[in-house]
N, C-alpha and C positions, 0 to 999 in steps of 0.2 A: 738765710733760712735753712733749713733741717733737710729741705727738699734740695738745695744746692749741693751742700753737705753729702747726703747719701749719695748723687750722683757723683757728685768728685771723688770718695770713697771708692766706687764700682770701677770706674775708668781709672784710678789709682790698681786695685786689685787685676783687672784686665789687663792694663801692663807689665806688672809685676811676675803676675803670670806667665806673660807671653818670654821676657826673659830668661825666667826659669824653664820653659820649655825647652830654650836656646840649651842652654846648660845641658840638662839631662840627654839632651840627643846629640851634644857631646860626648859626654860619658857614655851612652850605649855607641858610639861607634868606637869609641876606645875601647872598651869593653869586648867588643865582639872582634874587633881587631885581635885583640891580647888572648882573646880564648882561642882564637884559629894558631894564633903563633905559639900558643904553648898545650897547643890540643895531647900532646905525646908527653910534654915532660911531666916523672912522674913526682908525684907529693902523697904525704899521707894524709890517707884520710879521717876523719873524725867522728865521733858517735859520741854523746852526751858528754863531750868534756872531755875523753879519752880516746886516745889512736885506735882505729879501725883499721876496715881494707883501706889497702893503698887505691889511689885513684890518681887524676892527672889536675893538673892546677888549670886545665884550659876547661876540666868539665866545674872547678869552684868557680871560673873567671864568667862561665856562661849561666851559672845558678844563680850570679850579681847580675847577669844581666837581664835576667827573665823577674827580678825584683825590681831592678830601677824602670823595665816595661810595662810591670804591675802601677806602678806611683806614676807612672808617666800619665796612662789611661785616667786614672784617678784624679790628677792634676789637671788632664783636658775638660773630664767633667764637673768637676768645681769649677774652673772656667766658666764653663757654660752656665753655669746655676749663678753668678758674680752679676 
């Protein structure tokens, strides 16, 4: 029945979920790991396509990191709405 269905669907997505949460907070300790370790080396920086000020590749490593925390939060509350 349809009623079986959507619930096997939900506990499908709940776990799917939960994995991917695995994943990402993976990546953000990598992430944050690699921004401290390359807090000083420096790289160039970027503006619309084209080289800017120089900056350090630990302050692009920790800009990924404050997006994949953005999608993390996002992903716990789709969770919750599943």
């Amino acid at each position: 029945s349809s009623d079986v269905l959507d619930t096997c669907f939900n506990v499908q997505l709940v776990r799917a979920t939960d994995l991917l949460l695995v994943g990402v907070d993976r990546v953000l300790a990598a992430l944050e790991k690699r921004a401290f370790e390359h807090k000083l080396t420096p790289t160039i920086g970027r503006s619309h396509g084209i080289h800017a000020e120089p900056t350090t590749f630990g302050v692009k490593l920790a800009g990924y990191h404050a997006e994949f925390q953005r999608a993390r939060t996002r992903l716990v509350l789709a969770r919750g709405e599943a």
